[in-house]
N, C-alpha and C positions, 0 to 999 in steps of 0.2 A: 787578354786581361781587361779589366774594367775596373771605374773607379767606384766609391761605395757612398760618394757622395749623396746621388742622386737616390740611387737606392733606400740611402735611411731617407730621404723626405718623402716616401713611399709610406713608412708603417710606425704605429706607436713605439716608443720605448718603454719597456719597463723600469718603472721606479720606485726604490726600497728607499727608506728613510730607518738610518739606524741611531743607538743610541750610544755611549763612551764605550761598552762593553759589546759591542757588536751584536745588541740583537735585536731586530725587528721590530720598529713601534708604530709602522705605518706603510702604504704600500698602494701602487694605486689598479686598477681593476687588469691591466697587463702582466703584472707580477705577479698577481693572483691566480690567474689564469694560469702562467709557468708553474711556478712554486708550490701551488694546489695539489699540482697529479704528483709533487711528492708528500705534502701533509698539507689536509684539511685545511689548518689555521697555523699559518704562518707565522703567524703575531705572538710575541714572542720568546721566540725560538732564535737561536745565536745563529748568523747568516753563515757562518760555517759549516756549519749542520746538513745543508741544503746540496754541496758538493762533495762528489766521491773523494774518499776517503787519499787519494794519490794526487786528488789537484786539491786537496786544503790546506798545504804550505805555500801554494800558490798562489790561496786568495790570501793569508796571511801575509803572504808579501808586502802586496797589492794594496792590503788593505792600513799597513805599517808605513809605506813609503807615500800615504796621503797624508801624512800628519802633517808635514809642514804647510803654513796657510800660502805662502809666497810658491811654493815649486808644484805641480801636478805630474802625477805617474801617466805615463799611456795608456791607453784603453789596452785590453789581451782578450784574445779571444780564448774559450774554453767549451770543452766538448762534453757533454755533461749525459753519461750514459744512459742513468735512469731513466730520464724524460725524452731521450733520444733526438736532445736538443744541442745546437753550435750558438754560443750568445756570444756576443761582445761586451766587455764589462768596462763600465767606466765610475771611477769614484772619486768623489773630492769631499775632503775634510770640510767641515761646516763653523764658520764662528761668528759668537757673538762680540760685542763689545769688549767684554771679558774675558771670554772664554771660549772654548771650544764645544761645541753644541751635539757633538753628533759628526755621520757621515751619508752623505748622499751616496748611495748605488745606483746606477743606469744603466741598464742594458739595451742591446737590440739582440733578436733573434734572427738570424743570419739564417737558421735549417735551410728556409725553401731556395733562398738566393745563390748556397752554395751547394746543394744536392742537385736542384736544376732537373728532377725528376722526381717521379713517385718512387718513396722504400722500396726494397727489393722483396718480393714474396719467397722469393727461395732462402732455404734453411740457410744454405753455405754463403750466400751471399750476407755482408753487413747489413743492417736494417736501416742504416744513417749511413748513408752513401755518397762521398762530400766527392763533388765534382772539382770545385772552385775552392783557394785556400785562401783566408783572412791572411793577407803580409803587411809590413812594414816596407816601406822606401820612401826616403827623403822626408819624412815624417806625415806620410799620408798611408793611409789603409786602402789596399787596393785588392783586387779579386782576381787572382794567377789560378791559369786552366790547368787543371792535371796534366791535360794531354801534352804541355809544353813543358813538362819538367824532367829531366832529367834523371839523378836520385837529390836522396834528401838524408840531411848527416843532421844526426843529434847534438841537441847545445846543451845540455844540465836541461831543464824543466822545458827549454823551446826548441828548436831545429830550425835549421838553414836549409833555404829548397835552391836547387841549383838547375837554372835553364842554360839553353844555348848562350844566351845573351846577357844572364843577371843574376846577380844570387840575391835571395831575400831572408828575410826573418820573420819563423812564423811561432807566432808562441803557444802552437799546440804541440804537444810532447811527441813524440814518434811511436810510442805506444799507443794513444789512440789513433794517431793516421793509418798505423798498420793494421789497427781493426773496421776502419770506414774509409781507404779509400774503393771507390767503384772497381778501378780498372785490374782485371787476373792479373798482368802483368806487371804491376808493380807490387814486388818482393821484398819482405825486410832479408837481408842478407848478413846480416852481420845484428850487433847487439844498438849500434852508432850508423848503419846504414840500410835505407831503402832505396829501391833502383829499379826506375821501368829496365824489365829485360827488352825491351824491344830496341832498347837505345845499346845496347850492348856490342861490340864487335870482335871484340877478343877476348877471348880466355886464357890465362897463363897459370899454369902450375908452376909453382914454388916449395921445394919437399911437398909438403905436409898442406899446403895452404893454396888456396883458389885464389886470384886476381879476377876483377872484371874491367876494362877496360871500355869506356863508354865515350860512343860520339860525339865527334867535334869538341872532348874535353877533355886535359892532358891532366887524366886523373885515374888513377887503378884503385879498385873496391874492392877491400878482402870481404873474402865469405868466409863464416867460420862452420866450425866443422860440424856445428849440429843445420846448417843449413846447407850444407856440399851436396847433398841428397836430392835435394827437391832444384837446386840449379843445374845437377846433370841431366836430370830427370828432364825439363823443360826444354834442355839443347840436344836431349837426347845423346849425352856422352855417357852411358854408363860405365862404361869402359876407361876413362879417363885419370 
């Protein structure tokens, strides 16, 4: 893993400038660039708009817990299909003397730093293919290797990724990781779990219901029943 420090002093941010009603009054040539390959002219248009339709309670969150001038929300990252971009967003309510002016948005675009290769040309494979995950620890943003992760349990709107050594918080939903991580081997198994099979050691039947028992962690992962298929398939239990 790595820190993401050095990295953003690497590349512009993108900066949107909104107005009481969240929509777009200003924007500088990075944002444009982004928010372009979904519409022309930004300007606007309510920054809502901009994100699929499953993470726009998300920027609504986001964009609600800026309000106070004294406290600021965390940056989160979000994976934004259309444009087949991973940004990191950060927003702070804007005031004036009086009042309240507006809201800064800032982004960094995270794609190349956390793919760490060229899209995949094959059909089957994801096209945004996130090697590296944007987490949370001790209040810094840092870059955790797929290859060291264990599985990864769903929180509401973010998930918790679980290594040998650490568990973090990553506030991309588990629906999109399940559609862009790179590696075959990590399988969503459950509705609340993905799990490299390679970290797997045991399998336990229970009636009806699969356990997965994974490395070095004293933890058992049900698989439900519309995924028992494709995890026998893998271990080659059909029979099981």
């Amino acid at each position: 893993m790595e820190t993401l420090h050095y990295k953003l002093q690497q590349f512009d941010p993108g900066i949107v400038w909104l107005n009481e009603k969240n929509t777009v009054i200003a924007l500088n040539a990075v944002a444009q660039d982004i928010l372009g390959n979904l519409k022309n002219n930004p300007l606007g248009e309510n920054i809502i708009n901009f994100h699929p339709q499953k993470s726009r309670n998300k920027i609504k969150m986001l964009l609600e817990e800026s309000q106070c001038p004294f406290s600021s929300p965390p940056p989160i990252s979000m994976m934004i299909n259309a444009i087949e971009r991973l940004l990191m967003i950060k927003v702070s309510k804007m005031f004036s003397a009086d009042s309240s002016v507006g809201t800064c948005m800032v982004f960094y675009d995270l794609t190349d730093v956390s793919s760490g290769a060229q899209r995949s040309e094959n059909q089957d494979q994801p096209k945004l293919a996130i090697k590296k995950l944007p987490v949370y620890k001790n209040n810094k943003i840092i870059l955790v290797d797929l290859d060291s992760v264990i599985y990864i349990k769903a929180e509401g709107h973010y998930c918790s990724l679980h290594t040998e050594d650490n568990e973090y918080l990553c506030n991309l939903s588990i629906s999109d990781l399940s559609q862009s991580l790179y590696q075959d081997e990590f399988k969503r198994v459950h509705r609340s779990f993905m799990v490299n099979l390679k970290e797997v050691e045991e399998i336990e039947r229970k009636e009806k219901e699969l356990l997965l028992k994974v490395n070095c962690l004293n933890q058992s992962i049900p698989v439900s029943r519309n995924y028992q298929s494709m995890v026998k398939d893998y271990f080659n239990l059909s029979r099981m």
